[in-house]
RODO-2510 file (C-alpha; in nm, 4 decimals, decimal comma):
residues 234
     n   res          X          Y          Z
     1     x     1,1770    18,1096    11,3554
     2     x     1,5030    18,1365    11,5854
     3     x     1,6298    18,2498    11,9073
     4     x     1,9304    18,3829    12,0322
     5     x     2,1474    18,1790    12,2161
     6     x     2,3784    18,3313    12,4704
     7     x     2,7281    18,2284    12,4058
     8     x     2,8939    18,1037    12,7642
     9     x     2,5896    18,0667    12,9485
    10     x     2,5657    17,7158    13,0202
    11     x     2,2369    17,7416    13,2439
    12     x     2,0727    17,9528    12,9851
    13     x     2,1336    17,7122    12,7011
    14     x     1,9850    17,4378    12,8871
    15     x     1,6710    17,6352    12,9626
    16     x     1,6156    17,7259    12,5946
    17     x     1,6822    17,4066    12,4384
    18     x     1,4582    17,2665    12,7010
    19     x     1,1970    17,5567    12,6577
    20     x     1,1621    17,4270    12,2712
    21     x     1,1829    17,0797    12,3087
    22     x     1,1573    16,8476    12,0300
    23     x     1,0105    17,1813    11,7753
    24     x     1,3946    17,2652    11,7667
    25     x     1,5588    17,1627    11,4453
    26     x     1,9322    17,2785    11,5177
    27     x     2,1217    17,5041    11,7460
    28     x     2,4082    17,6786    11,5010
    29     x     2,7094    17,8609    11,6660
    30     x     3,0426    17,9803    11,6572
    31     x     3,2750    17,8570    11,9041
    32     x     3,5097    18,1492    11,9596
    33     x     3,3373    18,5007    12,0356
    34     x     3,5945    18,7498    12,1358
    35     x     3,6673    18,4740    12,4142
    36     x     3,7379    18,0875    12,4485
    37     x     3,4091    17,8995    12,5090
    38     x     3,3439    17,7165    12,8483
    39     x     3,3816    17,3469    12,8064
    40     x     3,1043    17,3315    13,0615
    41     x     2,8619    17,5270    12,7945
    42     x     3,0210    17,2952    12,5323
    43     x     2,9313    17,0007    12,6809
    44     x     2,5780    17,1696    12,7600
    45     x     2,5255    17,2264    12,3891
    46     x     2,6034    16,8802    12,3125
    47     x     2,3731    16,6276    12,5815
    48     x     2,0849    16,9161    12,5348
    49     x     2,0520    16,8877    12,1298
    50     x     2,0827    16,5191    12,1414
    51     x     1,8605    16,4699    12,4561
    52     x     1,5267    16,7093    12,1988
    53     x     1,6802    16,5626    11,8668
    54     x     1,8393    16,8599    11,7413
    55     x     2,1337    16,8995    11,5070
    56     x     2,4386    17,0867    11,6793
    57     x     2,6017    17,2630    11,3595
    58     x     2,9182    17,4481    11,4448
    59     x     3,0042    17,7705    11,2380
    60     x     3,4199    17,7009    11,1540
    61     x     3,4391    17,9812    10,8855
    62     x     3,6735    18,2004    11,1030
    63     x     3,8449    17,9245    11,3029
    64     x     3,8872    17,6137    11,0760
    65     x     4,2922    17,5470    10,9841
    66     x     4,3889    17,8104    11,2518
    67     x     4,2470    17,7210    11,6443
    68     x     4,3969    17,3317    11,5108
    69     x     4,4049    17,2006    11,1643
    70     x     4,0329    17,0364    11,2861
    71     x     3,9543    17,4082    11,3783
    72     x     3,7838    17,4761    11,7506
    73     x     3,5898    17,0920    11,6936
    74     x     3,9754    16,9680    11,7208
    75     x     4,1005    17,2068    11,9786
    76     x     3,8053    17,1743    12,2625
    77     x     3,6649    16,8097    12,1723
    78     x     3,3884    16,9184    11,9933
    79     x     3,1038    16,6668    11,8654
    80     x     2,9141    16,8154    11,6216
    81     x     2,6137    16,6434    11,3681
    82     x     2,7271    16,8858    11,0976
    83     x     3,0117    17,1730    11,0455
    84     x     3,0244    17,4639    10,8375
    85     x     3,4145    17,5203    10,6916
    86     x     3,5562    17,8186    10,4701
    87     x     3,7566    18,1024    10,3991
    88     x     4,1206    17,9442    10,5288
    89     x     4,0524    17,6216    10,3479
    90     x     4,1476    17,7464    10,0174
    91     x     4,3938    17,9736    10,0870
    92     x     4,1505    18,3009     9,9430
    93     x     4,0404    18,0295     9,6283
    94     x     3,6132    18,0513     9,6931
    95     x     3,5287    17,7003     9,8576
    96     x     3,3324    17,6484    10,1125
    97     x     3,1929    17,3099    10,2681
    98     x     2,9324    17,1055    10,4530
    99     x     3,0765    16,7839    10,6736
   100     x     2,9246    16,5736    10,9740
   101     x     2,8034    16,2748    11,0283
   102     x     2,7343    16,0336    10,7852
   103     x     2,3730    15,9512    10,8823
   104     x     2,3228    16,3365    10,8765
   105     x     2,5210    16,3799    10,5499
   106     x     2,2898    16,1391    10,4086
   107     x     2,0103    16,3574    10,4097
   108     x     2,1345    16,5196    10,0712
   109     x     2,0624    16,2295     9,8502
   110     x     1,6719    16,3441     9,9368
   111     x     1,7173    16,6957     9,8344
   112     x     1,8122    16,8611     9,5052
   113     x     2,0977    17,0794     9,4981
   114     x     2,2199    17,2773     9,2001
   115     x     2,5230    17,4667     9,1445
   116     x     2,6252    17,6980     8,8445
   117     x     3,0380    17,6142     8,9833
   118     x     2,9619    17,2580     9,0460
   119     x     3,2130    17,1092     8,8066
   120     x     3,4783    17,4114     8,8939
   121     x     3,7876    17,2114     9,0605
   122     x     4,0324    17,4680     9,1041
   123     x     3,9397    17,5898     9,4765
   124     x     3,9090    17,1992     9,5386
   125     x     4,2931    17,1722     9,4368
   126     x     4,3762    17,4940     9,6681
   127     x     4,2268    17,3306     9,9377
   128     x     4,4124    16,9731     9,8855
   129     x     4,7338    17,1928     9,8567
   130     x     4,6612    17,4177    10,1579
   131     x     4,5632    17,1090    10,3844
   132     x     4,9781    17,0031    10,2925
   133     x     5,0766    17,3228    10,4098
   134     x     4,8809    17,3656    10,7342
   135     x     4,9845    16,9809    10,8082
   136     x     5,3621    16,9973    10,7253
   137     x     5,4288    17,3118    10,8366
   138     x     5,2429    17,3155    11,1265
   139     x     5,0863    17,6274    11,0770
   140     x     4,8527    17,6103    11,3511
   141     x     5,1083    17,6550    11,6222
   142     x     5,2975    17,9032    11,4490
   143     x     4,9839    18,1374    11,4060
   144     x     4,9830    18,0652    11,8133
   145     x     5,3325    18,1363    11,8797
   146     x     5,3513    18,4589    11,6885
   147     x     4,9854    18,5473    11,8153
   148     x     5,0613    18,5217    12,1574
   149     x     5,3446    18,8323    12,0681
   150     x     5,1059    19,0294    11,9325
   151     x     4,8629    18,9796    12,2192
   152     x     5,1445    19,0187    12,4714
   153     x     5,2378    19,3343    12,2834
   154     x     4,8751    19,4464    12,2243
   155     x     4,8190    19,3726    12,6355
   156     x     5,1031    19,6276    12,6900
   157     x     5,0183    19,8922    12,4639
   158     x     4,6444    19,9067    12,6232
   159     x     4,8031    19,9390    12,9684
   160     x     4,9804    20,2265    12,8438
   161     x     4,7074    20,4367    12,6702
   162     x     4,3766    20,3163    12,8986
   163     x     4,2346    20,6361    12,7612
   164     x     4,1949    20,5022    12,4299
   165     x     4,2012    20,1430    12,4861
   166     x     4,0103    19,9694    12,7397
   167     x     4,1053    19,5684    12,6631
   168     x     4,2428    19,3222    12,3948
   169     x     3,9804    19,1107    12,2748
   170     x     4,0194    18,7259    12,1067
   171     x     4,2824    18,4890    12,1557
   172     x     4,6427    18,5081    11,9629
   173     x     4,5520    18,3379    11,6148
   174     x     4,2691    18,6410    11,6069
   175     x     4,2421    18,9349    11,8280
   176     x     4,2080    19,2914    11,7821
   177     x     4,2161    19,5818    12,0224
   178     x     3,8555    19,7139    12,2186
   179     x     3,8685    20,1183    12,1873
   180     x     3,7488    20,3681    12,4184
   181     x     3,4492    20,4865    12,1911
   182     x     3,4148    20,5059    11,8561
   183     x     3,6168    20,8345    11,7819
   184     x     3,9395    20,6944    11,9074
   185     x     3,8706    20,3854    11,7278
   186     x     3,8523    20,5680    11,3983
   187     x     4,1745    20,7805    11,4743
   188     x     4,4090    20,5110    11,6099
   189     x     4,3008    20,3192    11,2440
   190     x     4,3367    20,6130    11,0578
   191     x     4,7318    20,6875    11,1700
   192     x     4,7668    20,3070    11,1448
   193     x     4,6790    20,3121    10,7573
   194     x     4,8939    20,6847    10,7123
   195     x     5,1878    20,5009    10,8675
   196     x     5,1226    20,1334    10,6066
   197     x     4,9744    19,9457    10,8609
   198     x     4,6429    19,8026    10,8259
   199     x     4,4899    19,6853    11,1284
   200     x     4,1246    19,6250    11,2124
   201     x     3,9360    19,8222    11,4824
   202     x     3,6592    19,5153    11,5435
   203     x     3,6996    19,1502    11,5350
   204     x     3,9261    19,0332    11,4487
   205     x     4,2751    19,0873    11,2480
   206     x     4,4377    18,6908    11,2044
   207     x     4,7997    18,6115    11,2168
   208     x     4,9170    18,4175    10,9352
   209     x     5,2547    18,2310    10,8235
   210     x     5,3485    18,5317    10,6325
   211     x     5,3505    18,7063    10,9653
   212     x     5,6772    18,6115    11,1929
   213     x     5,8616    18,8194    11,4537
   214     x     5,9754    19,0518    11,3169
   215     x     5,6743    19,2064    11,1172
   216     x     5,4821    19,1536    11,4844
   217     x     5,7292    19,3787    11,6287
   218     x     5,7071    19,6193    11,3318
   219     x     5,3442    19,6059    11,3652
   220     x     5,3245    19,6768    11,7448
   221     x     5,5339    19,9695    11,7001
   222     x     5,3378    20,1528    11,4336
   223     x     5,0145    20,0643    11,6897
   224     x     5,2565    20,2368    11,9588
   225     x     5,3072    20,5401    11,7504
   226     x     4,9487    20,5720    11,5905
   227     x     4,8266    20,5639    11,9988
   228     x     5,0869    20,8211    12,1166
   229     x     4,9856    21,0248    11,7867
   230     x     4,6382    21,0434    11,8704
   231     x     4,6890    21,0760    12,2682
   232     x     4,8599    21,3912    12,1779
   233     x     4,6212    21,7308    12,2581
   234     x     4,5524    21,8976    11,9675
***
């Protein structure tokens, strides 16, 4: 059985962890939901699992290799018992992966685990080559400089069409734009993919070092002309 956690709330964390006590096995979350977490619910998550004996797992599927190179664990100081990593780590190779402390990790060597890929190594090579790339080229803080353009851009464009738009949601490595309703969402996409842009209408669409300045700018101004499109009457 599970409950929901709300994400931010330190107060409400504490009660629920409390509320289970030592029955809880783990509290698993993401760290980044359409906002930055609170270091205060952060640091909630952390003395409450430890104080029942629960595992805090951290979800870095989305955020590993872009919030930092250590993902959001790096970025906000993060302690977790175990961490879930994929997606990015590979470079689009299939490889995901289970770290954390060692005690913790330990705990395999008293469970069998099979695996029909278990001898593949290719993905592990994509991932030893991709860690070079993140490191030497600092991709991380690229993916925030150009990010923070598109946001900036993003921030402007909603300002201009609040009829369609009503916010920007995520943080520059991954954001996306919150629509009106669901109609507007659909046409603003639409005239986005008629014009060769592809941009999601939900969380989130990621920067990446392909993406520099100038394809930002391109891309804000097909999002400019999709929104003027469909703010047109009919």
């Amino acid at each position: 059985m599970y409950d929901e956690l709300p994400f931010n709330d330190a107060n409400a964390a504490r009660e629920l962890i409390r509320s289970i006590g030592d029955r809880l096995a783990a509290v698993v979350f993401e760290p980044l939901i359409v906002t930055e977490p609170d270091l205060e619910w952060l640091k909630t998550l952390r003395e409450e699992t430890a104080h029942v004996g629960a595992l805090l797992v951290v979800d870095e599927i989305k955020t590993v290799g872009r919030l930092a190179v250590g993902g959001a664990c790096e970025r906000y100081g993060i302690r977790p018992d175990l961490v879930v990593i994929g997606k990015a780590i590979a470079n689009g190779f299939p490889l995901a992966a289970v770290g954390g402390r060692a005690e913790v990790m330990a705990g395999v060597s008293r469970t069998w685990i099979s695996s029909t890929l278990a001898t593949e190594v290719v993905s592990l090579a994509a991932a030893r080559a991709t860690l070079a790339v993140l490191v030497a080229r600092r991709v991380p803080q690229h993916l925030g400089r150009v990010g923070a353009r598109l946001v900036e851009g993003l921030i402007h464009l909603q300002q201009a069409h609040t009829d369609l738009v009503t916010g920007v949601g995520g943080i520059p490595e991954m954001c996306f734009l919150q629509y009106a309703d669901e109609a507007a969402s659909r046409a603003v996409t639409t005239a986005c993919a008629r014009a060769g842009l592809l941009f999601k209408r939900s969380a989130y669409n990621f920067v990446s070092l392909a993406h520099d300045e100038p394809v930002i700018d391109r891309t804000l101004a097909l999002l400019a002309e999709a929104l003027s499109t469909v703010a047109k009457p009919a």
